[in-house]
N, C-alpha and C positions, 0 to 999 in steps of 0.2 A: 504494500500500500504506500510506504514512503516511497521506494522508487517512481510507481506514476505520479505522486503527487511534485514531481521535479517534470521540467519540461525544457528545460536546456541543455539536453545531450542526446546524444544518439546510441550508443553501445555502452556497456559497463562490464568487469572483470570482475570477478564471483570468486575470491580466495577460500578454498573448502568447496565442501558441497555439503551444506548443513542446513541448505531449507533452500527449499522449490518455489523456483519463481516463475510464476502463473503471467506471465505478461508477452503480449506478442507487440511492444510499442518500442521496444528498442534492440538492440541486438545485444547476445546475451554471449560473454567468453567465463570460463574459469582456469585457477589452478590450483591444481592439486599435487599431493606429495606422493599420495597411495588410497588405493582402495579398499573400501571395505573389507574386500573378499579377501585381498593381505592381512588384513587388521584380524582379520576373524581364523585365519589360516597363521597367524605368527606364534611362533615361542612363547611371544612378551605379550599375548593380544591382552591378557590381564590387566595393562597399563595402558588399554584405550577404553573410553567410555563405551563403542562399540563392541569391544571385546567380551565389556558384562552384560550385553545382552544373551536370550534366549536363543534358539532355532528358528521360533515363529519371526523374535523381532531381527533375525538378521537377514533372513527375506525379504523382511519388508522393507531393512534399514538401505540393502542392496539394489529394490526395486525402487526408490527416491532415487539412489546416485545415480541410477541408469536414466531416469528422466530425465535428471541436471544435464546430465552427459550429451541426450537427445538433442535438449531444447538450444547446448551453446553451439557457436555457431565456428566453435575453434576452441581446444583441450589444449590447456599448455603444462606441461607435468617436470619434475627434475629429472628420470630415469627409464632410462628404454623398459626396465621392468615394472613400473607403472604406464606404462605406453600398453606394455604386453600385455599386461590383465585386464588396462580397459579395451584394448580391440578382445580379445581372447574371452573374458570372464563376461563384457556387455555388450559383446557384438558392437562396437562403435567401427567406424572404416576410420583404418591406418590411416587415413590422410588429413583424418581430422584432430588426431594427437601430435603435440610438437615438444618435441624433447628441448625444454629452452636448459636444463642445468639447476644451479644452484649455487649461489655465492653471499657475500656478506653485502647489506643492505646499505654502503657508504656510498655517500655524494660521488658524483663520476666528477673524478680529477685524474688527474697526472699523479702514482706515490712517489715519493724522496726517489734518488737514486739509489741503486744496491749497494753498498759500500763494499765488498767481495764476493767469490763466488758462494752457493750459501747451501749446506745441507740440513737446513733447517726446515722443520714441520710445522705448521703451525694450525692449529684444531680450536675454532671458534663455536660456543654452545654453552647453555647455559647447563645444559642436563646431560652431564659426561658421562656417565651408565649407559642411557638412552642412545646416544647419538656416537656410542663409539670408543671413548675416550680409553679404557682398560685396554679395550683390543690393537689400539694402536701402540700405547706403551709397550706389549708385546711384540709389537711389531719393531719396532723402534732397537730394541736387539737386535732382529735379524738382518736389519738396516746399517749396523751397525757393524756389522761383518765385513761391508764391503766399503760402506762409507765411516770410518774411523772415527771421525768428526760429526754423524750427523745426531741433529740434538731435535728436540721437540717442544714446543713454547705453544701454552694451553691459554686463551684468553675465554673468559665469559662466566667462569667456576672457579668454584675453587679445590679440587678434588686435593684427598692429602698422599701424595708420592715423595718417595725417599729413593730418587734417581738423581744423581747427578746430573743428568743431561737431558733431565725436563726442567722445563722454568714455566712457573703458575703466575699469569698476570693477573689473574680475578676477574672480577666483577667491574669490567669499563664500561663508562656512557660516551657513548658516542657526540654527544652533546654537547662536555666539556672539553676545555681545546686542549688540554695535556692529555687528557685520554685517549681523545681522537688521533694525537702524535703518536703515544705508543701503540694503538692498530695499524695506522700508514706504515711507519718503523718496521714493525711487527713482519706484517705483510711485503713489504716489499724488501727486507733482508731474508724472508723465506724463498725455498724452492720449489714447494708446493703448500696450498690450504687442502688440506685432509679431514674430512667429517665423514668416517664410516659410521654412518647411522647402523644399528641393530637390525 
């Protein structure tokens, strides 16, 4: 209802698909991370509110995303494997999913320059369990075999690790301008951003 009650735009972008929008007056896009039918089919589904649904309400929760999916007029998803389950899992056609990725939500500028070459990881997230963070420190050894040097710098959390060669920046806002320097910093002294989600 509040969307038609705007009449100065044409199209709008649906982040989630958490409620069905009944309107043919504007053109309709979303993005999504994953589907239900992931959420209901994971390890962790525990840790989604869909997860604690029933059998009945995951039908149903399933038969809404598939509408959403219907009704947009272009899927923009982070990962060829939520690409795959919604052509695969809601019959959408492949051409209407667009794999755009995934990255941190800062102003488009130019970062610092690199100041050397840099084996550095860097894993931005608030919820380091969730989105990975344990599984990279592992990783982070075997990285470590070939790259001698390379080290891993955690911004967003504050998980407690006893490695030498992680560095925990916490909890920055992007807001304040010394914090915004140690993500630019951050980011552009790394050699890759790494968030293996779970």
């Amino acid at each position: 209802k509040k969307l038609e009650s705007f009449n100065d735009f044409d199209a709008f972008l649906q982040v989630g698909t958490h409620a069905i929008i009944n309107s043919e007056m504007f053109k309709h896009y979303c993005f999504t991370d994953m589907t239900i039918v992931q959420v209901v089919s994971s390890p962790i589904a525990k840790d989604f509110a869909a997860g604690k649904l029933d059998k009945s309400q995951h039908a149903e929760a399933i038969e809404a995303q598939r509408v959403i999916f219907e009704s947009c007029e272009a899927i923009f998803v982070n990962s060829h494997w939520t690409k795959n389950s919604i052509v695969n899992d809601y019959h959408i056609e492949p051409d209407k999913v667009n794999v755009v990725g995934v990255g941190v939500s800062l102003p488009l500028q130019p970062l610092p320059q690199r100041k050397k070459e840099s084996h550095n990881v860097v894993f931005i997230g608030r919820n380091w369990d969730r989105k990975g963070g344990p599984m990279l420190v592992e990783a982070l050894s075997l990285v470590r075999k070939k790259f001698k040097d390379a080290t891993l710098t955690a911004i967003g959390c504050n998980p407690r690790i006893n490695n030498e060669n992680v560095q925990v920046l916490g909890a920055l806002d992007k807001r304040i301008t010394s914090d915004m320097e140690t993500i630019e910093r951050a980011l552009a002294d790394a050699a890759v951003l790494c968030v293996p989600s779970v």
